[in-house]
C-alpha positions in Angstrom: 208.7 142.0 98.1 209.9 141.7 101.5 206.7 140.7 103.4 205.7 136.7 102.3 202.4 136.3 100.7 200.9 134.1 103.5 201.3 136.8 106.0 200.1 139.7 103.3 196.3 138.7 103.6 195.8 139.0 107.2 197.1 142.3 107.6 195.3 143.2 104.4 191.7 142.1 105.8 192.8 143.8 109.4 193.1 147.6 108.3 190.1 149.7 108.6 188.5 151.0 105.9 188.0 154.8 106.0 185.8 156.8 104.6 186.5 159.6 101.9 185.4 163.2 102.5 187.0 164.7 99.6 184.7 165.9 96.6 186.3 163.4 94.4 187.0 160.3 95.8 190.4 159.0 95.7 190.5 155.3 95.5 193.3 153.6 96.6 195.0 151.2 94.7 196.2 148.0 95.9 199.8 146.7 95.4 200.2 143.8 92.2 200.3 141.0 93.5 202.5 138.2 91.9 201.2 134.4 92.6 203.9 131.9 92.3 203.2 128.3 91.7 205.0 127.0 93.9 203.8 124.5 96.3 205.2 125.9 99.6 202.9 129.2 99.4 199.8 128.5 101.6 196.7 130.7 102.2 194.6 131.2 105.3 191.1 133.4 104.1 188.9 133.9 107.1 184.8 134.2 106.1 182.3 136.1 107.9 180.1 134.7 110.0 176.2 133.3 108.4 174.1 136.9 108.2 171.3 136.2 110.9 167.8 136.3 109.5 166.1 139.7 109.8 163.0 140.3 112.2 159.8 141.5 111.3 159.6 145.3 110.9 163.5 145.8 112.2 165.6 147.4 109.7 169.0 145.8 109.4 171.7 147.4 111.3 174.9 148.3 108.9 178.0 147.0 108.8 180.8 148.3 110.8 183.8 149.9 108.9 185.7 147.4 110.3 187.2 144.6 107.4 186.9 142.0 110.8 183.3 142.2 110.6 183.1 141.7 107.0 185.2 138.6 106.9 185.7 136.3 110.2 184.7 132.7 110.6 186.8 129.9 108.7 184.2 127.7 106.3 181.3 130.8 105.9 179.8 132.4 103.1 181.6 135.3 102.0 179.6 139.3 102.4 179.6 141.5 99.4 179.1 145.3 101.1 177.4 147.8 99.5 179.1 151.2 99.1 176.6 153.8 99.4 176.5 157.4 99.9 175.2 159.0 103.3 172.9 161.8 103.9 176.2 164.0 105.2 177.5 163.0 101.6 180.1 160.9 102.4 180.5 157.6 101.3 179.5 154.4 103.7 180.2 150.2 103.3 176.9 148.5 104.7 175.9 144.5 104.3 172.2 145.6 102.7 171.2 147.0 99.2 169.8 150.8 99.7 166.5 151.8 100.4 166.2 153.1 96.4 166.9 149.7 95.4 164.9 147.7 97.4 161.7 150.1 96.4 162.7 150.1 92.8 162.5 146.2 92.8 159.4 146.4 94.9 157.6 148.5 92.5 158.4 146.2 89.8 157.6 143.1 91.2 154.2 144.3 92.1 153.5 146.0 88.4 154.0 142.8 87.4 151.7 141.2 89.4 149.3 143.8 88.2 149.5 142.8 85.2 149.2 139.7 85.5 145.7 140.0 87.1 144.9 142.3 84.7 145.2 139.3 82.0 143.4 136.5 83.9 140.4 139.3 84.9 140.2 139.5 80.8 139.7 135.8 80.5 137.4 135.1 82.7 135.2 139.0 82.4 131.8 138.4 83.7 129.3 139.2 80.6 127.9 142.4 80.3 124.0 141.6 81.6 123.1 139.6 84.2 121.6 136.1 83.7 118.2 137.0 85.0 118.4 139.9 82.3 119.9 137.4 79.2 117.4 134.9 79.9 114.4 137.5 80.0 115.5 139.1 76.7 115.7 135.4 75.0 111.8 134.7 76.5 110.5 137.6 75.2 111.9 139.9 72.9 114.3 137.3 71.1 112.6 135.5 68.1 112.6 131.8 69.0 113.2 129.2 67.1 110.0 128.0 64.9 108.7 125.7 62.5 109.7 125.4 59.0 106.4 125.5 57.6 105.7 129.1 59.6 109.2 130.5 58.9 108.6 129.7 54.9 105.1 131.4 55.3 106.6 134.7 57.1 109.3 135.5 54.6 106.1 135.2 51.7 108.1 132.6 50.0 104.4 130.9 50.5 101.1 130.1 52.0 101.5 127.6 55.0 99.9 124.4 53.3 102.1 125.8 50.0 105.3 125.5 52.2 104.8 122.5 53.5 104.1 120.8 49.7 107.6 122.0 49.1 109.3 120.7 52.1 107.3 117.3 51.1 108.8 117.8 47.9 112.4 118.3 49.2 113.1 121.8 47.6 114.1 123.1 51.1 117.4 123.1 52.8 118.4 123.5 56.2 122.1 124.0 56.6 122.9 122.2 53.3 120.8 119.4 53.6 117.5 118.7 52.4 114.8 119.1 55.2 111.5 116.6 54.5 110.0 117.5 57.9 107.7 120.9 58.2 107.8 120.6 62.5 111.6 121.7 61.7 112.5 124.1 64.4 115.0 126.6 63.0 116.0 130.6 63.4 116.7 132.1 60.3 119.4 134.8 62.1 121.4 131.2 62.7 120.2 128.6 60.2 121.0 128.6 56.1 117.8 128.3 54.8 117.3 127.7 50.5 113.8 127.3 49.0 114.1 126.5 45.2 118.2 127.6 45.2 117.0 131.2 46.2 118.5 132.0 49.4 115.8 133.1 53.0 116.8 136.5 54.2 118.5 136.1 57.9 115.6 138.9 59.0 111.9 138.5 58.7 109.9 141.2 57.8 108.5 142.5 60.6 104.3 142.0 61.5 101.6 144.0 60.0 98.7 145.1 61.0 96.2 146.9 58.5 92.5 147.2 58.4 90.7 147.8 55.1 86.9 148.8 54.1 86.2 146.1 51.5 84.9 147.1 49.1 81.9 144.8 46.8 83.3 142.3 44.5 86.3 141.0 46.0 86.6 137.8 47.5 88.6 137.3 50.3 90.8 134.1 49.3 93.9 133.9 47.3 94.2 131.8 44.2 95.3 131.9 40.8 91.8 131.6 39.1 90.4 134.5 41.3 90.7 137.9 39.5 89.7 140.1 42.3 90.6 139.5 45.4 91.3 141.9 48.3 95.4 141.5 48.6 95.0 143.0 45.0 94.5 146.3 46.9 97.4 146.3 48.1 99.6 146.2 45.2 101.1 150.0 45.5 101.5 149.2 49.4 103.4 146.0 48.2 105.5 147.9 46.0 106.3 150.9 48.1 107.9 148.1 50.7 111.5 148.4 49.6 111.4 152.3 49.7 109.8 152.4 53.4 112.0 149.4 54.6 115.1 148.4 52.5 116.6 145.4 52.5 113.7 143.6 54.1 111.9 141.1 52.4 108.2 142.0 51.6 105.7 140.1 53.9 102.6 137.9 52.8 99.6 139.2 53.4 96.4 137.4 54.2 92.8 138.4 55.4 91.7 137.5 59.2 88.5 136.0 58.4 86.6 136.3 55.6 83.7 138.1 54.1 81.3 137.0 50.9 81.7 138.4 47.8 78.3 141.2 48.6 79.6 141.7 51.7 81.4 145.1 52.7 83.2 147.1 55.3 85.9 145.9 57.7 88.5 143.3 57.0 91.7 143.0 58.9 95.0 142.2 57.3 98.2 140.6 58.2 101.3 138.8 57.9 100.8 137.6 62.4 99.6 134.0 62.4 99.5 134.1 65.7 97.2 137.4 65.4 95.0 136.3 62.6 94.2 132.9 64.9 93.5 134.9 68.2 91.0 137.2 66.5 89.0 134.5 64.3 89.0 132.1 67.3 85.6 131.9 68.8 87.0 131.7 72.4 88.3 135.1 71.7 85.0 136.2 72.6 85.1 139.4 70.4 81.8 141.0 68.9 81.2 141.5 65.3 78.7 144.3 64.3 76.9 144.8 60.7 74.9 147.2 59.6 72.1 145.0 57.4 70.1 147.3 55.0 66.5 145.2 54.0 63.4 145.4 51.6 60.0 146.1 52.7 58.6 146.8 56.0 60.1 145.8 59.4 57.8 144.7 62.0 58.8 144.0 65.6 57.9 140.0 65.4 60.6 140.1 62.4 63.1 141.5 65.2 61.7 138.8 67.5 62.6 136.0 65.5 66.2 137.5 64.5 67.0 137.4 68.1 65.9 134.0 68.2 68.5 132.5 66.6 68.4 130.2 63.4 70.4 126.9 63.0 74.2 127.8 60.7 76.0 124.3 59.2 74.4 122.6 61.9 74.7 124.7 65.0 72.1 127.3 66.8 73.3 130.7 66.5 71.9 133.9 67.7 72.7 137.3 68.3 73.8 139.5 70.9 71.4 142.4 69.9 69.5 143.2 67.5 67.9 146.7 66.6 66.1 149.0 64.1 68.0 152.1 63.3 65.9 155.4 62.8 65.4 156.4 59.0 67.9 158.2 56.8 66.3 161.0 55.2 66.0 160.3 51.4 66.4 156.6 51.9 63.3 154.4 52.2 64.5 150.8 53.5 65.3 150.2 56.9 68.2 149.8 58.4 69.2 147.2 61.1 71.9 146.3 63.8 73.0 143.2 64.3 75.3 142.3 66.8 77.2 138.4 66.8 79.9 136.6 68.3 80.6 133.8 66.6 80.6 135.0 62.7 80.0 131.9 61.0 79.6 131.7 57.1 76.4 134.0 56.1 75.4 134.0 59.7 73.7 137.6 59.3 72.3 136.7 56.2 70.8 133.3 57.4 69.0 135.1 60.5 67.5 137.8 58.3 66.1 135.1 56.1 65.0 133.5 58.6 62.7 136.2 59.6 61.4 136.7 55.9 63.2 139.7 55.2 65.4 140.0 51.9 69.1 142.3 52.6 69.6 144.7 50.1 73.1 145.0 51.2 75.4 144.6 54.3 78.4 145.9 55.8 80.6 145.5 58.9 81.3 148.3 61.0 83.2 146.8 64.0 85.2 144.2 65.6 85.3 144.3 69.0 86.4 147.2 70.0 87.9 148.8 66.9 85.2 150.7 64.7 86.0 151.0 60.7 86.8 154.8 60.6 84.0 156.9 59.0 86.2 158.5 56.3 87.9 155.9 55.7 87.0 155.1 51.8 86.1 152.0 49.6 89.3 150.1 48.8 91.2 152.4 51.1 93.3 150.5 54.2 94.9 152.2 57.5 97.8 150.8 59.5 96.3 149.6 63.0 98.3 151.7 66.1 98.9 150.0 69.3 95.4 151.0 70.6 93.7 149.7 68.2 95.4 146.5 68.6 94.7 147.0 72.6 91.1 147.2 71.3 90.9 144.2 69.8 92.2 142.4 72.6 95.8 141.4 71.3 98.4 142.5 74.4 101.8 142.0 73.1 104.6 142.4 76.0 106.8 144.4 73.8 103.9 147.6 73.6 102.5 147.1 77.3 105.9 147.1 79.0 109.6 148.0 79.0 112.4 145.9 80.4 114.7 148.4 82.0 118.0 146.1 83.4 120.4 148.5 85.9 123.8 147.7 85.6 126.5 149.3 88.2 129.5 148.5 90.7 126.6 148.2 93.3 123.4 146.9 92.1 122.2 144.6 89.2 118.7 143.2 88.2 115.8 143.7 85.9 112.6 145.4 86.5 109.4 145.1 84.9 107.7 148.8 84.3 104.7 150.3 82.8 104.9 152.7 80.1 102.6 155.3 82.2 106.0 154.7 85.1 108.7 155.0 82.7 109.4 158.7 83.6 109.1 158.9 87.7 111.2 155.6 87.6 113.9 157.3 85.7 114.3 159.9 87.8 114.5 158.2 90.8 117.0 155.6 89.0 119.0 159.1 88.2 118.9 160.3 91.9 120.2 156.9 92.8 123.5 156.6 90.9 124.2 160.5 91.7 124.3 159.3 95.2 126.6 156.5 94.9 128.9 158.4 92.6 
């Protein structure tokens, strides 16, 4: 080799570089080159100068085809070109990656980034309803925690004063561990409840309503001694349960009120504490009217002193109204309306008495504003509907209203609307979201 190593490089680095227009590049092929180890052979490699830093929005200008460019400046960090093709198809060196590149890595740095957003937006996902609508639905439509006692009582495992004898007696546990204390608060969808090693049911049944035309001969309370009682009437009700609702535990039924043992006519029925305590309270206010059928002759000074009043366990009562109905035809006693509000023990038979007249028998036709149905038979009962509920002056938020709760990109709360609204709100509810789609 007759040219020296040392004086190879330079005029290596100093030829141009030309570009190749044939269809099938030819790449040329650089001579071998043989590295001695002797000491003598020095080498002088010249670096290109620092690249300068890009401004904003300026694409960088390529490299020239020069090999000077590329390399020049002792000490400096050395430029790896990029050989690309052209638009005119021929090939070209430049000092930047190609646009393709540079978008190719763009895209995936950003999927990326997608992604990961995507991932912490799962974590922390707002919940589906609002807090305003959560907190409404656990006020009033989601059964709240209650007392054991009441909880026992519901799921007919007893009476209330029956439930509480086996709390007392520590038959009952909460979570598996005994539970001595009937003011318990618990929720049979969370708690583990076992009366007697028998398992509660998560779901209570749900409240009855029934109203029955007693007829004479049954007493109203429940014991073992008592051979007829009224919730004997109910037997085929009891036992058709599982057939209308399966899997529900039957409910234990009990009378609102009472009525003697000659008394007949209307009697309401439930398993609704709460119910049974509204309508037999006296502030409830509600009016109870019998229809009294007595011996002998009726005077007006006998309807005098019926409206006085007569003293009952110790307290004055007297009655709203009192009247004498017309005659039947082909009955000869009279007949008489008497109208209270309180309802104590034999109060319609203590202020006939009172007056010196003797009832042949009695029935009750209505309270408040619900009317025992006229074909209604002895013995017979009838599920109460909404309005008859209405009439009686229990309002339950669940029959009255309907929670609607609008959930969209653009607008979230809860609304409060009356049945007779339901249909004009809807519409306008539907006008709105076409809009904003």
């Amino acid at each position: 080799m007759a040219t020296s190593l040392p004086a190879f490089f330079p005029s290596l680095l100093s030829r141009p570089f030309r570009s190749i227009t044939s269809p099938r590049p030819r790449f040329r092929t650089l001579p071998r080159l043989v590295v001695c180890s002797s000491p003598s052979i020095e080498f002088n490699i010249s670096f290109a100068p620092p690249k300068p830093k890009p401004k904003p929005g300026a694409e960088p200008s390529p490299v020239s085809s020069g090999g000077t460019a590329l390399m020049s400046g002792a000490g400096q960090q050395l430029f790896i070109p990029w050989i690309v093709r052209g638009e005119d198809g021929n090939l070209k060196l430049q000092s930047h990656p190609p646009a393709t590149i540079v978008s190719a890595l763009a895209a995936n740095e950003t999927t990326g980034k997608k992604k990961k957003k995507k991932v912490k937006e799962t974590a922390t996902a707002e919940p589906k309803h609002s807090k305003a609508a959560r907190r409404f639905f656990n006020a009033n439509f989601r059964d709240q925690p209650q007392r054991l006692s009441k909880v026992l009582a519901s799921a007919g495992v007893a009476s209330r004063r029956s439930s509480e004898e086996l709390i007392f007696e520590g038959r009952v546990t909460v979570n598996g561990s005994v539970c001595s204390s009937p003011q318990t608060r618990v929720d049979p969808a969370k708690d583990v409840i076992y009366v007697n090693g028998n398992r509660l049911p998560k779901s209570l049944p749900p409240k009855v309503y029934l109203a029955l035309n007693k007829p004479k001969g049954y007493i109203c309370s429940v014991g073992e001694r008592e051979s007829k009682s009224v919730l004997d009437l109910f037997n085929d009700y009891m036992k058709n349960w599982g057939k209308r609702i399966p899997g529900v535990s039957k409910p234990r039924l009990f009378t609102v009120g009472r009525l003697d043992v000659a008394t007949t006519g209307l009697i309401l029925v439930t398993n609704d504490g709460d119910f049974a305590q509204k309508i037999s309270h006296p502030s409830s206010n509600l009016s109870k009217e019998y229809i009294a059928v007595v011996e002998g002759e009726v005077h007006k000074r006998h309807l005098i002193v019926i409206s006085e009043g007569t003293t009952v366990d110790g307290v004055h009562c007297t009655p709203e109204s009192v009247e004498l109905l017309p005659n039947q035809p082909g009955i000869a006693r009279h007949r008489l309306r008497i109208v209270v509000n309180e309802g104590r023990n034999h109060e319609v038979r203590e202020l006939v008495k009172n007056a010196g007249l003797e009832i042949y028998s009695l029935k009750r036709v209505r309270i408040g504003g619900f009317k025992l149905p006229s074909d209604l038979g002895l013995g017979k009962h009838v599920e109460l509907k909404p309005a008859d509920l209405q009439a009686l002056g229990w309002k339950s938020n669940q029959q009255l209203y309907i929670c609607i709760v609008f959930l969209d990109n653009s607008f979230s709360c809860i609304r409060y609307i009356h049945t007779r609204l339901l249909i004009s709100y809807f519409q306008a509810w539907k006008a709105r979201r076409a809009k904003t789609s």
